[in-house]
C-alpha positions as CSV (number, residue, x, y, z in Angstrom):
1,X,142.3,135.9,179.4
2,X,145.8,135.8,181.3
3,X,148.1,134.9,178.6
4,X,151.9,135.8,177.3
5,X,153.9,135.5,173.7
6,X,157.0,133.2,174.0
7,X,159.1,131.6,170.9
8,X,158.4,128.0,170.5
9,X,161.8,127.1,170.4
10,X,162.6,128.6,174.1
11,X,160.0,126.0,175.2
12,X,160.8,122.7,177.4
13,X,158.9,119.5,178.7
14,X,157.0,120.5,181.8
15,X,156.4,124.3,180.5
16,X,152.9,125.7,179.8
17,X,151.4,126.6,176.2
18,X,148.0,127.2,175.2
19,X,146.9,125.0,171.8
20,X,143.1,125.5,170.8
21,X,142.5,128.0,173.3
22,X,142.9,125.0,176.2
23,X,146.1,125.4,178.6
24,X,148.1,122.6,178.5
25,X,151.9,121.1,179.5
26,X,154.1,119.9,177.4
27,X,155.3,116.4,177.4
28,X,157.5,116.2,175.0
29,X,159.0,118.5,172.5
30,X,161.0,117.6,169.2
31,X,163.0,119.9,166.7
32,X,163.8,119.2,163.0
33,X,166.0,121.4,160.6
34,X,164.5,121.2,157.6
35,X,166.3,121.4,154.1
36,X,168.3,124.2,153.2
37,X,166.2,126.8,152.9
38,X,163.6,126.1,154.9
39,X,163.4,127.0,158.9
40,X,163.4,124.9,161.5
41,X,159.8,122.8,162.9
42,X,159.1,122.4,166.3
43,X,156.7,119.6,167.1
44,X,155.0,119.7,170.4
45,X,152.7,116.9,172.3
46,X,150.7,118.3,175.3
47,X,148.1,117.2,177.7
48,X,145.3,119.7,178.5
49,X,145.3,120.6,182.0
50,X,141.1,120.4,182.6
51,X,140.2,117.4,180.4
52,X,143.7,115.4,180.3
53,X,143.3,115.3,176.4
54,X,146.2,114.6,174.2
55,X,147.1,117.7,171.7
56,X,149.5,118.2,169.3
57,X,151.7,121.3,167.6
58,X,153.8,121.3,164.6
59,X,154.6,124.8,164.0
60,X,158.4,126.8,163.1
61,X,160.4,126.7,166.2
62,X,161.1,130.4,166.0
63,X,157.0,131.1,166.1
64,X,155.3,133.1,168.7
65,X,152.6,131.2,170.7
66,X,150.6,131.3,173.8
67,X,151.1,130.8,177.3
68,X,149.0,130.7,179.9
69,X,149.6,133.0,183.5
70,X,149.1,130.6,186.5
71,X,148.2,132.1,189.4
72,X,149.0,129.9,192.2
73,X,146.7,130.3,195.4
74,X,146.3,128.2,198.6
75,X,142.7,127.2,199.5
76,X,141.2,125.3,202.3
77,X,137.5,122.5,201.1
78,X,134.7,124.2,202.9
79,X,132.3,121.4,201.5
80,X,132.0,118.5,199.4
81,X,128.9,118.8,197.4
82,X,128.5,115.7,195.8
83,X,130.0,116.9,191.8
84,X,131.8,119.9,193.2
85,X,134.0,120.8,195.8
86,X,133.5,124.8,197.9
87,X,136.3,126.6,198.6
88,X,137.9,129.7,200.3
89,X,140.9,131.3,199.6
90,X,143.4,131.3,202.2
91,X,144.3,135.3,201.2
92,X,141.3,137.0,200.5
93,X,138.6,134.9,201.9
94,X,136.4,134.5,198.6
95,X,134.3,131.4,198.4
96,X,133.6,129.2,194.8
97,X,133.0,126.2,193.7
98,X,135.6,123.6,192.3
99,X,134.2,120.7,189.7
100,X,135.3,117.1,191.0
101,X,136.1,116.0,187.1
102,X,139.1,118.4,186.6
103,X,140.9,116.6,189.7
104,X,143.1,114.1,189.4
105,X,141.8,110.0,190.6
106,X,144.0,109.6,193.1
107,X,143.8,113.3,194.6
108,X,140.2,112.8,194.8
109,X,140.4,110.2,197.2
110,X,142.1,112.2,199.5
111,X,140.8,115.4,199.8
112,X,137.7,115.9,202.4
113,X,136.1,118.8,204.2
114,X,138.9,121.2,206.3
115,X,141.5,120.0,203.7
116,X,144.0,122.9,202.6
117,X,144.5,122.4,198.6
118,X,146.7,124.3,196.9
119,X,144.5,125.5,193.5
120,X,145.8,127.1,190.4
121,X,143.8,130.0,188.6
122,X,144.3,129.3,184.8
123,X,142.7,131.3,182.0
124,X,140.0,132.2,184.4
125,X,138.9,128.5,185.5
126,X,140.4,127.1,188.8
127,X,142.0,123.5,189.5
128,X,143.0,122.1,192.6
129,X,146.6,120.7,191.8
130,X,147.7,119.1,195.4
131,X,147.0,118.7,199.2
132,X,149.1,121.1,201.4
């Protein structure tokens, strides 16, 4: 698993963080100081990057937490095979298959055969994020 430590508090909207083992971007991120001896709370809403789930994180701001390594690629849609999508990497010439549900709606609709994608490698699992 490709994965780093950063402090929750460091975080912003947009970033990446990994919350029950699924990588997902935060949307929105809130801090409260707590009373006078206690620390600081950070409270984090994310949307899972494969399944488009809402999760939440209420954890100390100054807490270490996961984040995922993205490994952006460029790819070009050898075939559309009815649920998945082949592809070949532009770099190194290796062929694999892409599930269609992990794509966005609209996205979907425009990608055909001879497309070049550009596809993110996330935790091992691979998602086409946008037409090049």
């Amino acid at each position: 698993m490709s994965k780093n430590y950063e402090t929750l508090g460091n975080l912003k909207p947009g970033s990446f963080i990994i919350i029950d083992g699924e990588p997902c971007r935060i949307v929105e991120i809130s801090k409260a100081k707590t009373g006078k001896h206690g620390s600081a709370k950070a409270n984090v809403v994310a949307i899972s990057l494969f399944t488009g789930n809402k999760k939440t994180l209420v954890a100390p701001a100054d807490s270490q937490v996961e984040v995922p390594i993205i490994d952006k690629r460029v790819g070009q849609i050898i075939a559309d095979m009815g649920e998945q999508f082949q592809l070949m990497d532009m770099e190194s010439f290796e062929t694999f298959e892409v599930d269609k549900s992990s794509i966005e709606e609209d996205l979907r609709a425009k990608l055909k055969q001879g497309s070049e994608v550009e596809y993110w490698v996330v935790m091992g699992k691979r998602l086409i994020i946008r037409l090049r």
